[in-house]
C-alpha distance (Angstrom), angle and dihedral (degrees) to the residues before:
residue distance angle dihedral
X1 . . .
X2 3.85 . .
X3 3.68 131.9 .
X4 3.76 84.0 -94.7
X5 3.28 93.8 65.4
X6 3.96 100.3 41.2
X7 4.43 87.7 56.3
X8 3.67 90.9 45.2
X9 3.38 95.1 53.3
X10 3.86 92.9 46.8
X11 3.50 94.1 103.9
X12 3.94 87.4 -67.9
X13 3.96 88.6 -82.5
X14 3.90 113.5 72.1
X15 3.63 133.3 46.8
X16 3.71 129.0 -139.9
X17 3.43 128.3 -112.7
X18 4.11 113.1 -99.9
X19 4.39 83.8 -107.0
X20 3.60 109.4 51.1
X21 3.64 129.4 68.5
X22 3.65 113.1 17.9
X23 4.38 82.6 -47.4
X24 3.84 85.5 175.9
X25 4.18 121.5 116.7
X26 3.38 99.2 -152.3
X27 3.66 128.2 156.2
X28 3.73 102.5 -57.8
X29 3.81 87.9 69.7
X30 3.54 91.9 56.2
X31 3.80 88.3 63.4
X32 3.50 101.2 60.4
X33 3.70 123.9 96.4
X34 3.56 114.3 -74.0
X35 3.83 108.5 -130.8
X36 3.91 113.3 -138.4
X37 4.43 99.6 -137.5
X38 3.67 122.2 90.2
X39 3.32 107.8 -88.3
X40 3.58 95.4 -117.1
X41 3.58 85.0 66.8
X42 3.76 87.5 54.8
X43 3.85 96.5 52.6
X44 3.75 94.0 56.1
X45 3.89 91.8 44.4
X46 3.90 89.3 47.3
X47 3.67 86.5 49.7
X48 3.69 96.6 43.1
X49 3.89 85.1 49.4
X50 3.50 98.2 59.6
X51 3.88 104.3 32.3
X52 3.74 85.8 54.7
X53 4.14 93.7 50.9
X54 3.96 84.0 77.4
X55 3.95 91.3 59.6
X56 3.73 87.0 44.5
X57 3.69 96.7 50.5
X58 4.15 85.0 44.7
X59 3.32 93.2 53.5
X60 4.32 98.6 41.0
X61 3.26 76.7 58.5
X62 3.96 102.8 71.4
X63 3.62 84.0 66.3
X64 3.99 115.7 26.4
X65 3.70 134.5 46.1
X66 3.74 114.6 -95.0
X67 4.14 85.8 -109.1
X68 3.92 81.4 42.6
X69 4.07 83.3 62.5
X70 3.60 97.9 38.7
X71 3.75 94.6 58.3
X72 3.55 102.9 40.8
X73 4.02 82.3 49.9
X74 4.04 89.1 55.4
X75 3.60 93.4 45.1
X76 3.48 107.2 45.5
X77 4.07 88.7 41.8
X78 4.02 82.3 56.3
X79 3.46 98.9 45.9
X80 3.78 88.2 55.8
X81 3.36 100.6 46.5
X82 4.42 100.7 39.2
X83 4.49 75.8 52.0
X84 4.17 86.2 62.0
X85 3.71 93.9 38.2
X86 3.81 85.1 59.4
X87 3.44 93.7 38.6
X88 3.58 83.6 56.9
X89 3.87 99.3 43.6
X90 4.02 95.6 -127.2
X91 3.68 119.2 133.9
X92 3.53 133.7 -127.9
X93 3.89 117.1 -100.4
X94 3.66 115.3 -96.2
X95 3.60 110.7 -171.2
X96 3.91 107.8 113.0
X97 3.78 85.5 -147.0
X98 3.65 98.0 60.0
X99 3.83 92.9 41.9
X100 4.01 90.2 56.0
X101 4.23 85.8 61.6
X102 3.77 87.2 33.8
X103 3.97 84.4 65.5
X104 3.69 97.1 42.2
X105 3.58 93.9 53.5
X106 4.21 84.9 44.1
X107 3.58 87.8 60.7
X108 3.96 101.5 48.3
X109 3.88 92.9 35.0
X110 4.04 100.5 39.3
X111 4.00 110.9 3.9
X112 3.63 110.1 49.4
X113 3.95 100.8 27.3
X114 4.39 94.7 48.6
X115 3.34 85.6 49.3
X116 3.69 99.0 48.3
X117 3.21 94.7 35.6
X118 4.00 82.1 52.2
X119 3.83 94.2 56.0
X120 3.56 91.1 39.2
X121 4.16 100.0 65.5
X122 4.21 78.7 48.9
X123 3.68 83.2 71.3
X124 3.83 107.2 26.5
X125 3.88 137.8 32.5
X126 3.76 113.7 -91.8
X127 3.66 92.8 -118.2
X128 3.82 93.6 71.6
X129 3.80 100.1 41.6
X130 3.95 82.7 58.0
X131 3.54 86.9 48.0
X132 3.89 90.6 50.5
X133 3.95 94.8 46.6
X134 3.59 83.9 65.2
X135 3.86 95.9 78.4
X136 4.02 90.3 60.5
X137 4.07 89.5 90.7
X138 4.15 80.4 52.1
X139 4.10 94.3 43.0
X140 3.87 88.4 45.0
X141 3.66 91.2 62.3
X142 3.65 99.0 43.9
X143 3.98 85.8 59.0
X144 3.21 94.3 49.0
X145 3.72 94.3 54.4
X146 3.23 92.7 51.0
X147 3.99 101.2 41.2
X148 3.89 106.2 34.1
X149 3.91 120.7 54.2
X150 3.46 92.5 -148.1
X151 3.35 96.1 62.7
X152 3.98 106.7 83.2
X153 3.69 125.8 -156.3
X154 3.96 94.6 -124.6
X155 4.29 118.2 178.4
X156 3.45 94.1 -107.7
X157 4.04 92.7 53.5
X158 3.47 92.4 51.0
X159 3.85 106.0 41.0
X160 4.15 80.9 52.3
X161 3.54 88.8 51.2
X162 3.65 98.0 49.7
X163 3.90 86.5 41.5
X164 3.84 90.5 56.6
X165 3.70 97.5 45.4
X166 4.08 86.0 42.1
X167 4.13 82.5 63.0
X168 4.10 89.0 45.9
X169 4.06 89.7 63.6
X170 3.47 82.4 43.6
X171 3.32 98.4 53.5
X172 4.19 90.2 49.7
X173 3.85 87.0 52.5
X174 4.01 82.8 -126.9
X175 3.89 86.5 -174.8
X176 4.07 84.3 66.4
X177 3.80 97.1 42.6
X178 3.34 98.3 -91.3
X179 3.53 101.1 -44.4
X180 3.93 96.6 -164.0
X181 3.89 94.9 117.6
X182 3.93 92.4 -115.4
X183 3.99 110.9 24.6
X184 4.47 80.1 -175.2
X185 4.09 85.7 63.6
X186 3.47 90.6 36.7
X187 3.69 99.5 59.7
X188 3.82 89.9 39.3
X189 3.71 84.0 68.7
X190 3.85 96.4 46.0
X191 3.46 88.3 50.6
X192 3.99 93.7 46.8
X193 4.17 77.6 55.5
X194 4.13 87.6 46.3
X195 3.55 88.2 53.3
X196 3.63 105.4 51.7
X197 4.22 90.4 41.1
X198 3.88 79.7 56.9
X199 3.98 92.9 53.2
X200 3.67 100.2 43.0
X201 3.95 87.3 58.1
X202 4.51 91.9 47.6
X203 4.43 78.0 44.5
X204 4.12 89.0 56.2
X205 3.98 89.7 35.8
X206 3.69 90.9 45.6
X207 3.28 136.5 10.0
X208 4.22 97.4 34.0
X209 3.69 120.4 113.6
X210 4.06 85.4 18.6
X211 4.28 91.0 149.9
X212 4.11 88.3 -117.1
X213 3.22 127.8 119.9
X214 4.42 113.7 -110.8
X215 4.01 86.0 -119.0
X216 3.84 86.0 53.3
X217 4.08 98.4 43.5
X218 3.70 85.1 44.4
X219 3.66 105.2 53.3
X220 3.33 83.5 41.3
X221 3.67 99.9 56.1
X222 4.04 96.6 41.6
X223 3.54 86.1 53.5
X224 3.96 97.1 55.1
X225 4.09 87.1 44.1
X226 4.02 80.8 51.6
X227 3.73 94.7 45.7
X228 4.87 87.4 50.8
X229 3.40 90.4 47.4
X230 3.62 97.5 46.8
X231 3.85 88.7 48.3
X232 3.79 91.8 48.1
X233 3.56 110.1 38.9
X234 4.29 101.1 68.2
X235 4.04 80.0 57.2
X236 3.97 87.0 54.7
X237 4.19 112.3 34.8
X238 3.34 129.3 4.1
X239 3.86 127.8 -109.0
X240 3.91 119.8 -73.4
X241 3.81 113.3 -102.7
X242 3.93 92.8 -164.5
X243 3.62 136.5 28.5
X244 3.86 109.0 -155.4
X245 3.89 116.3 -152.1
X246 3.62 100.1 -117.1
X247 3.87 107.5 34.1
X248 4.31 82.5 53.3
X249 3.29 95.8 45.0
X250 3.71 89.4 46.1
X251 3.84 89.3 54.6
X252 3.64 99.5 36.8
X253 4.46 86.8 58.7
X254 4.57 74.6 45.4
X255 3.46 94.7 63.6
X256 3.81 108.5 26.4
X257 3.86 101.6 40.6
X258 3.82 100.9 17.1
X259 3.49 85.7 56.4
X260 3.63 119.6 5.9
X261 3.74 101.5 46.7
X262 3.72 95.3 33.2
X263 3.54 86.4 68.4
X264 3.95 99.7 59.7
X265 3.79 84.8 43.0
X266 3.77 96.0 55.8
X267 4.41 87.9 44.3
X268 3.65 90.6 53.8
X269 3.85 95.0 48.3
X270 4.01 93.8 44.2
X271 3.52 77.7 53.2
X272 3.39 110.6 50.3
X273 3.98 99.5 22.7
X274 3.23 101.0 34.8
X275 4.18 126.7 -108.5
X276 3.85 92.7 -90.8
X277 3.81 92.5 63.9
X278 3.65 95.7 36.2
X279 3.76 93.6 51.8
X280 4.08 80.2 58.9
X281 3.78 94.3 84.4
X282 3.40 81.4 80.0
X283 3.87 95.6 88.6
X284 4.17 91.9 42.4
X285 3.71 90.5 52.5
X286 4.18 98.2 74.9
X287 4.06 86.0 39.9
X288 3.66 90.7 59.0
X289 3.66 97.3 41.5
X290 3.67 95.9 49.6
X291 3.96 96.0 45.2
X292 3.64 92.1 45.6
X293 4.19 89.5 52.0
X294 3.94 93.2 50.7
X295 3.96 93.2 39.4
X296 3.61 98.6 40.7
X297 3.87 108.1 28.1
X298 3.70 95.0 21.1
X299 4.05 89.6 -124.5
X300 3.96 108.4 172.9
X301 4.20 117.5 -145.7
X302 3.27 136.8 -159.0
X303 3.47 122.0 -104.4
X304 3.96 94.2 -117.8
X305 4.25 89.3 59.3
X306 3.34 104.5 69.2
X307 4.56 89.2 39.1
X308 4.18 85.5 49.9
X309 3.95 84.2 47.8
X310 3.65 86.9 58.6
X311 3.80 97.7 50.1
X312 3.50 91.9 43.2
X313 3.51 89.9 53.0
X314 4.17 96.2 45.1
X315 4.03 85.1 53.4
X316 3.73 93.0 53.6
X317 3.93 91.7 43.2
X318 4.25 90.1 51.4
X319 3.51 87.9 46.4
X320 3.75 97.3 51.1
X321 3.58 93.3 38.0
X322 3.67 92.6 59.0
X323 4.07 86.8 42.6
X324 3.93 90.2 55.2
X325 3.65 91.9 47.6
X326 3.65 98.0 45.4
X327 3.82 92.5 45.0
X328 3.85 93.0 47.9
X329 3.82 82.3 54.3
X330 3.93 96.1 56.3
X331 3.71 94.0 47.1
């Protein structure tokens, strides 16, 4: 599983940094379908794509339950993906083995974070949980320092870490109490970010170097998120008695470009740009999601947000800077 895969997966709105989970483009990139734009047209789409899921999921949420949102978000994302495996004539893996990790990393990479993520934006504006998905690259790395030998605590890791979560107080205003509106939806969000950091690091452990192709592992592992969810949520909401027009639509564009498409877009630019660039739409992500929450929904911040964005983001950039560099060396 490429570093295609690993930002993808993120939550469809953050990509990793070139190190962490299985951040290698090897040659299951290579097979996926090569998209014909520049692929500077690509990055801003990709980054359009997942800035905009956090409206989306705001907005799916006027209507269904924040499970509700989750699972449509899983299915349609698999349903999009399992049509371009076809398309592509590759099969599903079958090894029961790799399907148990597949589902692990479903729950920590799909699962848990949609649906916190989900209940989160009941509780906060969309804007802010965008802003707080930003510190997965930074929660990623602190798992993997502490899980995988390898992976060694240098200076320049550390300072960015402690940068980044320097910009999450800010973003809380901790000198106000927490001024975030709702510090409950708040740290749903955060832990959404937790949660993903946490999967990349069982993907690298796992599921890397599997002999599938990303499209394969991919469609695979959206389904298995599709197939929990779909197990869990009759046991926690009941089922939808009406589908209005725009809150379905507005998930249905969720699951199947948000996440389904986003993922070919992200292999092609790995491939063709190189992981280090593509991993940059990290820092347009937040940007998107917080313009598209005061344009669109009207959602007011505080003036501390949008600095603690920029902090978190500087932390991630030092730490994947110093990644790149080091990585570049081993090679």
């Amino acid at each position: 599983m490429d570093s295609s895969l690993s930002a993808a997966e993120a939550g469809g709105a953050v990509a990793p940094t070139p190190e962490v989970p299985a951040a290698r483009s090897g040659g299951a990139s290579a097979a996926a379908p090569g998209p014909r734009l520049d692929w500077r047209i690509r990055f801003v789409f990709l980054a359009l794509l997942w800035g905009l899921s956090f409206l989306f999921v705001k907005i799916s949420g006027e209507a269904y339950a924040p499970v509700q949102v989750s699972l449509g978000r899983v299915v349609f994302g698999a349903v999009t993906l399992l049509i371009v495996l076809a398309a592509k004539r590759e099969p599903l893996p079958r090894s029961p083995r790799l399907w148990l990790h597949l589902a692990v990393a479903a729950f920590l990479l799909n699962a848990l974070p949609f649906t916190l993520f989900a209940y989160s934006e009941q509780r906060i504006t969309s804007a802010l949980a965008g802003i707080c998905n930003a510190t997965t690259p930074l929660f990623t790395l602190l798992v993997a320092i502490s899980a995988l030998p390898s992976e060694r605590p240098t200076r320049n890791r550390l300072v960015g870490m402690g940068i980044g979560f320097l910009g999450v107080l800010v973003v809380f205003g901790i000198w106000n109490g927490a001024n975030v509106g709702d510090p409950v939806g708040a740290g749903m969000a955060l832990g959404a970010a937790l949660s993903m950091g946490a999967g990349w690091v069982y993907v690298r452990r796992f599921l890397t170097d599997s002999g599938h192709s990303s499209v394969a592992l991919s469609a695979a592992q959206v389904t298995a998120g599709a197939v929990e969810l779909a197990v869990a949520t009759p046991f926690l909401t009941s089922v939808p008695t009406h589908f209005p027009v725009a809150q379905t639509a507005s998930l249905i564009v969720l699951g199947a470009l948000g996440t389904g498409i986003a993922f070919l877009i992200q292999y092609g630019l790995v491939r063709d740009a190189g992981a280090t660039v593509a991993s940059m739409v990290t820092y347009l992500v937040p940007v998107v999601s917080t313009a598209a929450g005061v344009i669109v929904l009207g959602e007011v911040l505080n003036w501390h947000q949008p600095v603690g964005a920029v902090v978190i983001l500087v932390g991630a950039a030092l730490s994947q800077r110093r990644a790149s560099a080091t990585s570049d060396a081993d090679r």
